[in-house]
C-alpha positions as CSV (number, residue, x, y, z in Angstrom):
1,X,-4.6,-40.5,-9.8
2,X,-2.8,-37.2,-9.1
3,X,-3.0,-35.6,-5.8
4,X,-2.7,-32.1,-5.7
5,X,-3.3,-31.4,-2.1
6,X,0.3,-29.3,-1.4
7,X,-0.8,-26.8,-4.2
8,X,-2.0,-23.5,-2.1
9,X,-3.6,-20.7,-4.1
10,X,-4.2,-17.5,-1.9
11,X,-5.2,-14.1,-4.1
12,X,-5.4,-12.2,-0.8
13,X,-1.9,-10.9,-0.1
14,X,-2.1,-8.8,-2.9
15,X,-4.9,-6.3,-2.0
16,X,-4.1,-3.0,-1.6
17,X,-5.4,-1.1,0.8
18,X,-5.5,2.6,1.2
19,X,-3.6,3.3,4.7
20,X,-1.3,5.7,4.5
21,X,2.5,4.2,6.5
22,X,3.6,6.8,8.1
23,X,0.5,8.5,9.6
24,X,-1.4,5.4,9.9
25,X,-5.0,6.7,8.3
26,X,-6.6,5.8,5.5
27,X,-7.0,8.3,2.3
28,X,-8.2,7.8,-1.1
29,X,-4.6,9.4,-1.9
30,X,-2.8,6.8,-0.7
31,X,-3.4,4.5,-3.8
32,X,-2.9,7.2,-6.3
33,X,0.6,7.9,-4.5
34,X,1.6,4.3,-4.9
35,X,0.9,4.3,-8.9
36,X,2.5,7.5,-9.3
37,X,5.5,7.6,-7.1
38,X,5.8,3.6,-5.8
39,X,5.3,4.7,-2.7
40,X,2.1,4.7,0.4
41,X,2.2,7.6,1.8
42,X,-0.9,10.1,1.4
43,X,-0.7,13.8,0.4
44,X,-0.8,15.2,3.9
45,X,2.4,13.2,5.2
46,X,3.6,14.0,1.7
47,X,3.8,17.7,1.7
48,X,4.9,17.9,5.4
49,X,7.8,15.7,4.3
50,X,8.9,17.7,1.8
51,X,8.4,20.8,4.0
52,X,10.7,19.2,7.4
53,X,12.6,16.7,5.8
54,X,14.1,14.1,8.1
């Protein structure tokens, strides 16, 4: 008989959620930022980085 016991299976870690990193919030933007541009970030934070860069 095999024992399997050490196998761990978590789905989990790979939800994404739609809160922004640098502001903190959470907007709907946030997801379609990361498909189009590999990055969270949401349009707000977006255009005001591209305004003041730093």
């Amino acid at each position: 008989m095999k024992n399997d016991d050490h196998i761990v299976v978590d789905y989990d870690n790979n939800k994404i959620d739609n809160i922004c990193e640098e502001c903190k919030n959470e907007d709907e933007t946030v997801k379609q930022n990361l498909i189009m541009h590999s990055y969270k970030i949401c349009n707000s934070c977006n255009l005001s980085k591209r305004i003041f860069p730093l």
